[in-house]
MILUMMI-316595 format. One line per 4 residues: number of its first residue (from 1); for each residue x, z, y of C-alpha. Coordinates in nm, 2 decimals, always signed. Example, Ala and Ser with C-alpha at 12.3 -4.5 7.8 and 13.67 -1.06 7.14 Angstrom:
residues 2
1 = +1.23 +0.78 -0.45  +1.37 +0.71 -0.11
***
This chain:
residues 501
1 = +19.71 +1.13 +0.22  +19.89 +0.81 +0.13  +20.14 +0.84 -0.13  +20.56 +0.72 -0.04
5 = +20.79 +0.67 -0.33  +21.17 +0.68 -0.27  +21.43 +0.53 -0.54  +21.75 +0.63 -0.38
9 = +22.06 +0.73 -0.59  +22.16 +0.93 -0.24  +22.04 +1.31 -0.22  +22.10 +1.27 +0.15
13 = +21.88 +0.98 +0.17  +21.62 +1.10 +0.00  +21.60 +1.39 +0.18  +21.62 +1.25 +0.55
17 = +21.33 +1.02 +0.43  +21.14 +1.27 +0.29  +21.15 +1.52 +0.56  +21.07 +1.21 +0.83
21 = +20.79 +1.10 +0.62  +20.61 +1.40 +0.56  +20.64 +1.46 +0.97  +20.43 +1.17 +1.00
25 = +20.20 +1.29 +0.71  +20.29 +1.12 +0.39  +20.31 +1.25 +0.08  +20.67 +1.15 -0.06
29 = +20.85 +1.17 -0.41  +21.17 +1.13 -0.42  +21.39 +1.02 -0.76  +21.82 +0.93 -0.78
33 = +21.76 +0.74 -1.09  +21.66 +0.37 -1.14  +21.46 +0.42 -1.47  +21.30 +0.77 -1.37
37 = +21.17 +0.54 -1.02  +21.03 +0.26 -1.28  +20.84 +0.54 -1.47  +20.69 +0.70 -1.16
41 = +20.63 +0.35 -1.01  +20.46 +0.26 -1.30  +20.24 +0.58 -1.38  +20.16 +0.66 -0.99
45 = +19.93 +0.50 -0.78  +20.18 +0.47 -0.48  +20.09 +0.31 -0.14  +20.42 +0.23 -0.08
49 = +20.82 +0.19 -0.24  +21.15 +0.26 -0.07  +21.39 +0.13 -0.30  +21.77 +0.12 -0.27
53 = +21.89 -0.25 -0.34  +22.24 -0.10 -0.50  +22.17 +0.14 -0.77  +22.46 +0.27 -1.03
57 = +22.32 +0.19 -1.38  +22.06 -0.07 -1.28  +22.05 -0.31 -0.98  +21.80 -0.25 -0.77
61 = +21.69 -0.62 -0.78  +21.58 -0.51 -1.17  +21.41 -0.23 -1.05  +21.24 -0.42 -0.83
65 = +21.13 -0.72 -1.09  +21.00 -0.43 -1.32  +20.78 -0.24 -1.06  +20.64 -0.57 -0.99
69 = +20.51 -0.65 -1.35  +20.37 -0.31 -1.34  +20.23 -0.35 -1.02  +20.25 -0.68 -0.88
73 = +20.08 -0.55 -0.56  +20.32 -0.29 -0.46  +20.47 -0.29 -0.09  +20.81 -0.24 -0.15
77 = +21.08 -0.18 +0.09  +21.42 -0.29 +0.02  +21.73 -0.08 +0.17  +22.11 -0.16 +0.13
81 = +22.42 -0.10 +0.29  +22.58 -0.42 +0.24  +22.33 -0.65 +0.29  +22.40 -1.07 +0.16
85 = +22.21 -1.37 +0.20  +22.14 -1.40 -0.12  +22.06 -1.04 -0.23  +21.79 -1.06 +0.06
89 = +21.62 -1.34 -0.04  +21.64 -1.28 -0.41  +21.42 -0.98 -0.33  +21.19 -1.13 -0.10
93 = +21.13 -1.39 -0.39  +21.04 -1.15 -0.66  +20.80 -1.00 -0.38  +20.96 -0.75 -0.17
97 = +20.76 -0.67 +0.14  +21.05 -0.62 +0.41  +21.42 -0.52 +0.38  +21.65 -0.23 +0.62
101 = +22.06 -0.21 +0.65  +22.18 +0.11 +0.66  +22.22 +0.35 +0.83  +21.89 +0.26 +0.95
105 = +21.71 +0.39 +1.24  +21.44 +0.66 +1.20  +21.17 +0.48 +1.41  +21.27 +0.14 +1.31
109 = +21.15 +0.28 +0.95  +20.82 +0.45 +1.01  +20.70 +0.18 +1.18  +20.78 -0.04 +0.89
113 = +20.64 +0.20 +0.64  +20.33 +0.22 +0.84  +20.28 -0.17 +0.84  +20.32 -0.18 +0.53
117 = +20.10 +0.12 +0.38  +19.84 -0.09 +0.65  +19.91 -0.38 +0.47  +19.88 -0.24 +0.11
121 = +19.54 -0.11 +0.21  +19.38 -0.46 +0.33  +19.53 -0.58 -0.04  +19.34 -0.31 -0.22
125 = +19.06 -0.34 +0.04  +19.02 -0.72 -0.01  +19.06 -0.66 -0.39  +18.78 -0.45 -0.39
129 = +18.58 -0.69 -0.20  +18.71 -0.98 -0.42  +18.55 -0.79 -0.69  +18.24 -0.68 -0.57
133 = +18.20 -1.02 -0.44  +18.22 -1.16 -0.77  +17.99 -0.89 -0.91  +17.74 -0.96 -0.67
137 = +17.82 -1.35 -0.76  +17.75 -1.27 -1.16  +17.42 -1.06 -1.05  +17.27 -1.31 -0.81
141 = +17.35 -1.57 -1.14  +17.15 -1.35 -1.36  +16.82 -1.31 -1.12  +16.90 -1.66 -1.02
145 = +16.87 -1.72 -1.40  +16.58 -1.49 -1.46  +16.38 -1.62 -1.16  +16.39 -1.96 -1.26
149 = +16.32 -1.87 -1.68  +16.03 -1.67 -1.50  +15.95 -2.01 -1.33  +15.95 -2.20 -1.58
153 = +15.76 -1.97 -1.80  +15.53 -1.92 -1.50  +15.49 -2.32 -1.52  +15.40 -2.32 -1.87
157 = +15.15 -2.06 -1.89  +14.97 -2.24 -1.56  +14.96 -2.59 -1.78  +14.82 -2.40 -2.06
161 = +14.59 -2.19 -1.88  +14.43 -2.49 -1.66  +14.42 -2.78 -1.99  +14.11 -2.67 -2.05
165 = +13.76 -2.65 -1.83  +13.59 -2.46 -2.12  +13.55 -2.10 -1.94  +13.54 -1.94 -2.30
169 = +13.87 -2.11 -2.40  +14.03 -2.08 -2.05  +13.95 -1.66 -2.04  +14.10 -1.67 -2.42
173 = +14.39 -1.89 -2.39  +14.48 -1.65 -2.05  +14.44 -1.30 -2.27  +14.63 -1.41 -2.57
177 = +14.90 -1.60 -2.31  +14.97 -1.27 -2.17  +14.97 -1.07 -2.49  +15.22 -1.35 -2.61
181 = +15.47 -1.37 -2.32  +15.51 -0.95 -2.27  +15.43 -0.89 -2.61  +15.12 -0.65 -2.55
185 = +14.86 -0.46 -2.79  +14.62 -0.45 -2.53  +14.52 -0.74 -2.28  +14.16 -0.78 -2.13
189 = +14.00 -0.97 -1.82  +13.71 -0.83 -1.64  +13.51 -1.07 -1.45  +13.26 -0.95 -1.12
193 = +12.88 -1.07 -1.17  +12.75 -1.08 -0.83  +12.40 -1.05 -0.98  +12.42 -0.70 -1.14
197 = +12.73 -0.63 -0.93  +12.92 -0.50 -1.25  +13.23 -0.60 -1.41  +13.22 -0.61 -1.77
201 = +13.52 -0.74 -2.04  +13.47 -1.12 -2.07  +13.77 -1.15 -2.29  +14.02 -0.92 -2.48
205 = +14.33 -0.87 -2.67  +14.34 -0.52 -2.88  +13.95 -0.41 -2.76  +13.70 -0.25 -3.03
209 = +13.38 -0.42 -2.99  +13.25 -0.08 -2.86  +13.50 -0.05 -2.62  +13.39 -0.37 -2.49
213 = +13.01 -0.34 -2.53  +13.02 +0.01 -2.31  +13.27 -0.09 -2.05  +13.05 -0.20 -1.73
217 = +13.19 -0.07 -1.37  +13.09 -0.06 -1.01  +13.30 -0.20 -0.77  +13.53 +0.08 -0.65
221 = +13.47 +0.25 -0.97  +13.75 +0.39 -1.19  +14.06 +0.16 -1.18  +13.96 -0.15 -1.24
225 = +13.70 -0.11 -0.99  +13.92 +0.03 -0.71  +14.14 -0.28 -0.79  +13.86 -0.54 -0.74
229 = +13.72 -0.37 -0.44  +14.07 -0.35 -0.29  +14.23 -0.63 -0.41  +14.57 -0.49 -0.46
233 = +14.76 -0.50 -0.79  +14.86 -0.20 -0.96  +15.17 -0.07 -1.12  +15.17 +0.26 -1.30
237 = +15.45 +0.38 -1.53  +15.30 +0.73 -1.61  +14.88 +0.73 -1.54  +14.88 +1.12 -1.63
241 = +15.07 +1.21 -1.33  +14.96 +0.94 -1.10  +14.76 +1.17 -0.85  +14.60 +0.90 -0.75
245 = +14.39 +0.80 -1.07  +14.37 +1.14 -1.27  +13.98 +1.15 -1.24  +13.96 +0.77 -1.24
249 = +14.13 +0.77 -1.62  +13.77 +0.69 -1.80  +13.86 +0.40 -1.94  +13.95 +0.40 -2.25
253 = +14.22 +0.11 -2.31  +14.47 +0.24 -2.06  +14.77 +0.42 -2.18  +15.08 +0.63 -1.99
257 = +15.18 +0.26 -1.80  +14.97 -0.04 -1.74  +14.89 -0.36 -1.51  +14.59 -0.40 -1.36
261 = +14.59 -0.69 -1.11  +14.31 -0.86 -0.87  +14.19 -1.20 -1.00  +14.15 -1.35 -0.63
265 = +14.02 -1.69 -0.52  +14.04 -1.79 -0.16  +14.07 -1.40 -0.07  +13.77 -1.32 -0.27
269 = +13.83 -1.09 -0.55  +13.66 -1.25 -0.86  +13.78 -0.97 -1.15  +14.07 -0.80 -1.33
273 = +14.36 -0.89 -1.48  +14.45 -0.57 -1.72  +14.77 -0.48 -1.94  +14.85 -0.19 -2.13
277 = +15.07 -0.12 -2.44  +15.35 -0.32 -2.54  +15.36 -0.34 -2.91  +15.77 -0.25 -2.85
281 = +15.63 +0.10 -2.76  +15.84 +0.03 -2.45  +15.72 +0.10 -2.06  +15.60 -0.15 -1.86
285 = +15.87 -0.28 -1.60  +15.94 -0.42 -1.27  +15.97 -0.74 -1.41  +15.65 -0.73 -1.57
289 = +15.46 -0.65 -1.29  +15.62 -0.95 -1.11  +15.52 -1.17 -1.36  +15.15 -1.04 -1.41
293 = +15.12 -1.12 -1.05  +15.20 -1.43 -1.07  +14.99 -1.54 -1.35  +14.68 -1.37 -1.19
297 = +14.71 -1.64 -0.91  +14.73 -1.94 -1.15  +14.46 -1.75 -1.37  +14.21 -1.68 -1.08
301 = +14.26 -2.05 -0.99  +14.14 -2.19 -1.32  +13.89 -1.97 -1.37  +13.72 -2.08 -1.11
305 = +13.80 -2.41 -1.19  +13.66 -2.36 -1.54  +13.33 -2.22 -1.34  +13.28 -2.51 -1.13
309 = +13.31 -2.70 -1.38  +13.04 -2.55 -1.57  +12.80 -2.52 -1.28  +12.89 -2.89 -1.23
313 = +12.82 -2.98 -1.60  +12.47 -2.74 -1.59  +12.35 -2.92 -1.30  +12.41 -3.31 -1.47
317 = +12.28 -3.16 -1.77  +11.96 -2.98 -1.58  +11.95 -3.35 -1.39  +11.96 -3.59 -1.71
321 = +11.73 -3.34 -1.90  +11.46 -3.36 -1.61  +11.49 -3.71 -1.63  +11.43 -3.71 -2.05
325 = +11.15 -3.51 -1.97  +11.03 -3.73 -1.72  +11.08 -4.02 -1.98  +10.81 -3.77 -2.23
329 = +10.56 -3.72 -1.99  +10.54 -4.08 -1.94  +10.37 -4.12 -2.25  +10.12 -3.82 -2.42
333 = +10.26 -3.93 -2.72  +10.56 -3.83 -2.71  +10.50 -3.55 -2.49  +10.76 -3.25 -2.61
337 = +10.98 -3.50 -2.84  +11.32 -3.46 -2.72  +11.27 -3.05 -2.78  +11.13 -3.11 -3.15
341 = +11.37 -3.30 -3.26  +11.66 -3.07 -3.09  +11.50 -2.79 -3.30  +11.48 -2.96 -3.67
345 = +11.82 -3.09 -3.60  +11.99 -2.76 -3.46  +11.78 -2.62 -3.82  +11.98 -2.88 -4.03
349 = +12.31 -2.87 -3.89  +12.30 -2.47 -3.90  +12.21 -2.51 -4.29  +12.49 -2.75 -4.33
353 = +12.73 -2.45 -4.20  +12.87 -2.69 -3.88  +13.07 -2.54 -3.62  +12.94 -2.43 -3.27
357 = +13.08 -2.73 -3.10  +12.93 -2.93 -3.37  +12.55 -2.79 -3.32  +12.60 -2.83 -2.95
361 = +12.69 -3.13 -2.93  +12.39 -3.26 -3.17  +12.17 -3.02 -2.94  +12.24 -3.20 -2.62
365 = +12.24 -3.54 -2.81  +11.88 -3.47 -2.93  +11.78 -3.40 -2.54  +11.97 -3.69 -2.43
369 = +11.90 -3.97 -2.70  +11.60 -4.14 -2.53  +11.72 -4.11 -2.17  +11.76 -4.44 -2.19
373 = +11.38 -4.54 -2.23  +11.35 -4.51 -1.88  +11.47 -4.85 -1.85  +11.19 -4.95 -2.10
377 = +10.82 -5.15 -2.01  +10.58 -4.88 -1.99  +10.36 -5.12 -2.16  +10.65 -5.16 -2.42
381 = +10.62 -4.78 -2.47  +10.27 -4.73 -2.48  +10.14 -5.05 -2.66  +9.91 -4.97 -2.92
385 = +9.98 -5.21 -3.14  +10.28 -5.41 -3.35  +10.53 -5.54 -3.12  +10.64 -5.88 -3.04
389 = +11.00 -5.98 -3.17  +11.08 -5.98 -2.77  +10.93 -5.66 -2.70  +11.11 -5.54 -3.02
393 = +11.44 -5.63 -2.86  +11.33 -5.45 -2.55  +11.25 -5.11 -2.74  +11.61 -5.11 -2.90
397 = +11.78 -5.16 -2.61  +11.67 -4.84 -2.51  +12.01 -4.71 -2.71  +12.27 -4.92 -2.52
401 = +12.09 -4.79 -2.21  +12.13 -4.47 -2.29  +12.47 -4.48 -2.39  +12.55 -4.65 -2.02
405 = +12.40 -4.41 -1.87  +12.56 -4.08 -1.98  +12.93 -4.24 -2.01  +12.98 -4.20 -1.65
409 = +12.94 -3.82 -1.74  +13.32 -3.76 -1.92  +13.16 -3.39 -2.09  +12.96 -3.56 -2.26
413 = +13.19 -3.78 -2.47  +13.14 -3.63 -2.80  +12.80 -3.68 -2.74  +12.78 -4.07 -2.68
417 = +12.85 -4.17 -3.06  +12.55 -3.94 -3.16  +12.34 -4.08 -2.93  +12.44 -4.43 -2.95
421 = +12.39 -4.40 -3.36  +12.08 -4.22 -3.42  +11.93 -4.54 -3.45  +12.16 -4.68 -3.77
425 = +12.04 -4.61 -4.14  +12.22 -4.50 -4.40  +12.19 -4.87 -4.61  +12.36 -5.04 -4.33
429 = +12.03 -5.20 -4.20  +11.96 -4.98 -3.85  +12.08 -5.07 -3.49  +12.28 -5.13 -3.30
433 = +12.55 -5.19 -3.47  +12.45 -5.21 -3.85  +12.66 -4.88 -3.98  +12.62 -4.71 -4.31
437 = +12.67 -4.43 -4.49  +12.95 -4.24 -4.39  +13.08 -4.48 -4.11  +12.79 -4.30 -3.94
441 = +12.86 -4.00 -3.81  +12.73 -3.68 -3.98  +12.52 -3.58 -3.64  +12.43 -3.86 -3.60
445 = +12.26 -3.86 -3.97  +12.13 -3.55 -3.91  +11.93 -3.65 -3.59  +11.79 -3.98 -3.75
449 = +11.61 -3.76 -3.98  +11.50 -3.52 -3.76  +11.40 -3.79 -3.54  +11.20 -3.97 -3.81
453 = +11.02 -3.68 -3.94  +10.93 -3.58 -3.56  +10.76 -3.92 -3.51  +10.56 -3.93 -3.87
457 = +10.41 -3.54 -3.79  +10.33 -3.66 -3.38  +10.05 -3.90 -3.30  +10.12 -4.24 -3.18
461 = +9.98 -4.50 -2.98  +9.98 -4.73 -3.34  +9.87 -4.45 -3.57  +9.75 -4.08 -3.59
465 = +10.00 -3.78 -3.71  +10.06 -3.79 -4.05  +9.97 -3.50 -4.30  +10.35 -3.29 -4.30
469 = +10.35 -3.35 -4.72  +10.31 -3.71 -4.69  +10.61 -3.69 -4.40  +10.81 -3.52 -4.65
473 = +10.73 -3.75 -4.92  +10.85 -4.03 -4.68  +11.18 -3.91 -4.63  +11.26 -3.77 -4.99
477 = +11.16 -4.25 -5.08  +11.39 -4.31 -4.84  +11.67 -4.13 -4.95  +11.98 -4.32 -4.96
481 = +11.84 -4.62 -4.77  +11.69 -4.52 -4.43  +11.86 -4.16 -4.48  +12.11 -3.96 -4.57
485 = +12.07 -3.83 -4.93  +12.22 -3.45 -4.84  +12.07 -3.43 -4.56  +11.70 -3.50 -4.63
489 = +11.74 -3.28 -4.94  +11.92 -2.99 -4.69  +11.54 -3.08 -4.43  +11.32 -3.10 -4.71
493 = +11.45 -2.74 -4.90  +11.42 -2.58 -4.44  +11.04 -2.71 -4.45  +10.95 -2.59 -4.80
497 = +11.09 -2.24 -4.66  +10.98 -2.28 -4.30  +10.58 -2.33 -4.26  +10.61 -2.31 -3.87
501 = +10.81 -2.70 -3.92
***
């Protein structure tokens, strides 16, 4: 019921209003006095104000200006019986809604009091929408803002995620990306193997090794499975009364709330995207879900990328290696030669405690280092005897070739300064570019006497294999001048150990 307050000094007044007013279903209150109508104005919520403009200890134009700093949005009617230009639009400045002259007709007023208790409600009503429109305003800032952090964070973690074509590095850089960004205990990525038609953990956050070792599912099986086989992403806040999982809950990472979300490429599910247990002992939200989502796409993407790319770099590597084998069979001498010195050197450099990247990049060198003999006289190759000064030339150039021909191949960078070196001796004295000591790179060191000792203990077309003490005895004399010092002393202390070299 709206509300009518009436500041009158007049009891008759007051009364006729009240009792017209309530007829038409108002709810009125009724004061004589100026400062007991300021107190209720002030304390009530009041739809509307009669006020009398001529009021015995305050003016009503004072009234007035103090209801209005209490309320500046309160419809007020002004009454008076001896109404003056001045009076009238003194009021109507400090906000009066509509002035009556008394006596005043009955009608005349209800209609006016009905306006304006209309128009008091489209005040409060647009208020309201004032400020719901600015809430809305200062939420759609703050998704605006959190979509486009998410974005940006989105943009990152795809630049990360995709600088490498290393599928180890890619899966690793993906699991400990995730674990970073939503601060998790527990991140792992399945992948499918069509072969065995199993997924199995190719990269973790939190795992046990056992944990890892044992977990190997059937598409369709437990949750990952049903998640690869139906390539929809999963949200669960509380697994143990998800009916939908309750006998799928064998795996042991997941907690009460987790992730799990399809790796897809080109609509074909590849593997799993799993999270579980933020280190913040916190649930898993909305807003991580979202985000999961959207790094599964970019993470699907370059992991297959990072596949291609190694399918690309095993079938140059399968291509160049059948041609260095070709290359061997072309002469019965040096049948096997690339995969004997690829063994002494992998020997050496394992010794010498090199990295993994290291030893593989000496290991393809050693199968690559003469692919560049194809280019060589067979005659050259094969002669029996001492070489001319031109055919020399020819038999060195073998290098350079070599080099040209695997540069075009940009994974095999790290390789080219092995193979390109082998050749150079530790004195300064080698080809092709007359290198020494430690200018020559340490793989490069370690092949040139792995190399050497694989030619002294294999039969050639200018002499017949040499006994493997008098080999050994030929690389401890040149220590220092053909060889490196360390690692002839590392070789010679492997075959003293090793008969089978």
């Amino acid at each position: 019921m709206d509300q009518i307050l009436v500041i009158d000094d007049e009891s008759v007044i007051c009364e006729l209003l009240n009792d017209s007013l309530t007829a038409q279903n108002y709810e009125v209150t009724t004061t004589l006095t100026a400062q007991d109508g300021i107190e209720k104005a002030c304390r009530g919520n009041y739809d509307l104000i009669i006020l009398d403009l001529k009021m015995p200890d305050v003016s009503g134009i004072q009234v007035l200006d103090a209801i209005k700093k209490c309320d500046p949005d309160a419809v007020i009617i002004i009454v008076t019986g001896h109404p003056t230009f001045e009076s009238v639009q003194e009021a109507l400045k400090l906000g009066a809604y509509s002035y009556l002259t008394k006596p005043f007709n009955l009608d005349e007023i209800c209609f006016i009091v009905k306006r304006g208790v209309a128009y008091r409600k489209l005040v409060k009503k647009n208020q309201e929408l004032l400020v719901s429109l600015e809430n809305q305003n200062i939420e759609l800032d703050r998704k605006v803002r959190e979509r486009t952090s998410e974005l940006v964070l989105l943009y990152e973690i795809a630049n990360e995620i995709s600088a490498s074509l290393n599928l180890e590095e890619t899966l690793n850089t993906i699991t400990n990306k995730v674990a970073e960004v939503l601060g998790l205990e527990i991140c792992s990525i399945l992948l499918y193997d069509e072969q065995s038609q199993r997924l199995s953990i190719v990269a973790s956050k939190g795992l046990s090794k056992e944990v890892i070792n044992q977990t190997s599912l059937m598409k369709g099986s437990r949750i990952s499975g049903w998640v690869l086989e139906h390539k929809e992403p999963l949200f669960v806040s509380d697994i143990e009364n998800d009916q939908r999982f309750q006998s799928r809950n064998n795996e042991q990472y997941y907690s009460r709330s987790f992730i799990s979300v399809p790796l897809l490429v080109k609509e074909t599910s590849i593997g799993v995207l799993n999270v579980n247990n933020k280190c913040s002992k916190e649930p898993l939200t909305e807003d991580d879900f979202r985000l999961i989502k959207g790094i599964a796409k970019e993470a699907g993407i370059a992991i297959a990328n990072a596949r291609l790319y190694s399918d690309l770099k095993k079938t140059y590597m399968d291509t160049v290696i059948s041609l260095t084998s070709a290359i061997d069979a072309k002469d019965h001498y040096t049948h096997w030669h690339s995969q004997q010195v690829m063994h002494f050197a992998i020997a050496i450099a394992q010794e010498m405690d090199l990295s993994e990247i290291e030893i593989e990049n000496i290991k393809q060198a050693c199968l690559l280092h003469d692919i560049g003999k194809i280019a060589v006289n067979d005659n050259v190759l094969t002669k029996p005897g001492n070489l001319t000064a031109e055919e020399w030339d020819e038999m060195k150039s073998h290098v350079a070739k070599s080099v040209d021909i695997l540069r075009p191949l940009g994974f095999l960078q790290e390789v080219l300064g092995l193979v390109e070196q082998h050749h150079e001796r530790y004195d300064g004295k080698g080809y092709p570019n007359q290198l020494k000591g430690d200018q020559i790179l340490l793989g490069a060191r370690i092949m040139t006497v792995a190399d050497s000792y694989s030619a002294m203990v294999s039969k050639r077309p200018y002499r017949d294999i040499l006994p493997r003490e008098i080999a050994i005895e030929e690389l401890i004399s040149n220590k220092g001048t053909q060889f490196d010092p360390v690692v002839v002393d590392v070789f010679v202390d492997i075959l003293k150990h090793n008969k089978e070299f």
